[in-house]
C-alpha positions as CSV (number, residue, x, y, z in Angstrom):
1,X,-4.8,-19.3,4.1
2,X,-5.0,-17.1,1.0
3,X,-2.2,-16.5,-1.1
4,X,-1.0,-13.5,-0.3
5,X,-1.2,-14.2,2.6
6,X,1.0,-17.1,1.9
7,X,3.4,-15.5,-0.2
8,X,4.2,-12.6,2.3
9,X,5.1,-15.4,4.4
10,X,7.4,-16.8,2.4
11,X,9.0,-14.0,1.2
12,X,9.8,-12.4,4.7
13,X,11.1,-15.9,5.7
14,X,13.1,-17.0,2.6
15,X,13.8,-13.5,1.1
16,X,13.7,-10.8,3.1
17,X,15.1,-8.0,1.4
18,X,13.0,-8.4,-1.4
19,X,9.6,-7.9,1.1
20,X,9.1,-4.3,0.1
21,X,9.3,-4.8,-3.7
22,X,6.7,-7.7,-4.2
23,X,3.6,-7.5,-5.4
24,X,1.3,-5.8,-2.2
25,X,-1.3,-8.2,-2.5
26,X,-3.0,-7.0,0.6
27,X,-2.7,-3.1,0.1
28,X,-4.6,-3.6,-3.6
29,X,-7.4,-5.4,-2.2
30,X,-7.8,-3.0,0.5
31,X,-7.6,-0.2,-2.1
32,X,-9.9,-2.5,-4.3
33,X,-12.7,-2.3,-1.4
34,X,-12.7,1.2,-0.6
35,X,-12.9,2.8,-4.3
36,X,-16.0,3.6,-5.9
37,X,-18.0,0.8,-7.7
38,X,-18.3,3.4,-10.5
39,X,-14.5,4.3,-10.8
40,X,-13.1,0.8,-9.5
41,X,-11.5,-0.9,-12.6
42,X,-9.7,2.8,-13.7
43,X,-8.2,3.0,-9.8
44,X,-7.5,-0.8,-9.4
45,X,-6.0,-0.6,-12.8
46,X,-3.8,2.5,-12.2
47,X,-2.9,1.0,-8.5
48,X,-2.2,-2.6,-10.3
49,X,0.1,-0.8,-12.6
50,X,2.1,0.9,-10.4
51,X,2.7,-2.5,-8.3
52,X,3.8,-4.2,-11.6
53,X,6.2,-1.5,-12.5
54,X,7.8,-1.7,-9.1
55,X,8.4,-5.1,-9.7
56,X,9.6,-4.7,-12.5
57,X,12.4,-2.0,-11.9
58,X,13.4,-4.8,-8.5
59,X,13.8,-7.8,-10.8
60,X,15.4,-5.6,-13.7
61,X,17.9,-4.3,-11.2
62,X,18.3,-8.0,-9.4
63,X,19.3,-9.5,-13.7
64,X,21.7,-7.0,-13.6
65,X,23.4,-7.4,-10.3
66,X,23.4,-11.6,-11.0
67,X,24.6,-10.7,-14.7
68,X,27.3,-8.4,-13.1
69,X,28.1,-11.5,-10.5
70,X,28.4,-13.9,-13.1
71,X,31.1,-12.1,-15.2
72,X,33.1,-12.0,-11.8
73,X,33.0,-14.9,-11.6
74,X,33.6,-16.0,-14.2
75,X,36.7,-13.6,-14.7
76,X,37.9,-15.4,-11.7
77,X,37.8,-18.4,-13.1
78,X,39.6,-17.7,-16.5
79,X,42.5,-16.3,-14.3
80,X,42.2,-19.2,-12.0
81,X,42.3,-21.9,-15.2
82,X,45.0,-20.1,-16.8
């Protein structure tokens, strides 16, 4: 089994609300395929781009909801020690 193959697996089984921000291994080869030899590393790059700054903005706006969490909790706990 190839691995993005694999690793849409996992991620719909362990994760699956993160399924439509990873990395669409699948949709850039099939986009990979079907451009022009000639023209194939500008639109693999621009397509590859655009799939690393998705995934970028999901795990920048995950840090912040497990930052936001953290200081929660750990408000909670300063009012629960004291």
């Amino acid at each position: 089994m190839k691995f993005g193959k694999r690793f849409c697996i996992y991620i719909s089984i362990t994760m699956p609300e993160w399924e439509r921000d990873c990395m669409a291994y699948k949709g850039l080869k099939k986009q990979l395929n079907l451009c022009d030899p000639q023209s194939r590393d500008e639109g693999f790059t621009r397509l590859f781009n655009n799939e690393l700054v998705k995934m970028n903005v999901f795990f920048s706006r995950k840090e912040e909801e497990y930052k936001n969490e953290f200081e929660v909790r750990r408000a909670k706990r300063v009012l629960f020690v004291r």
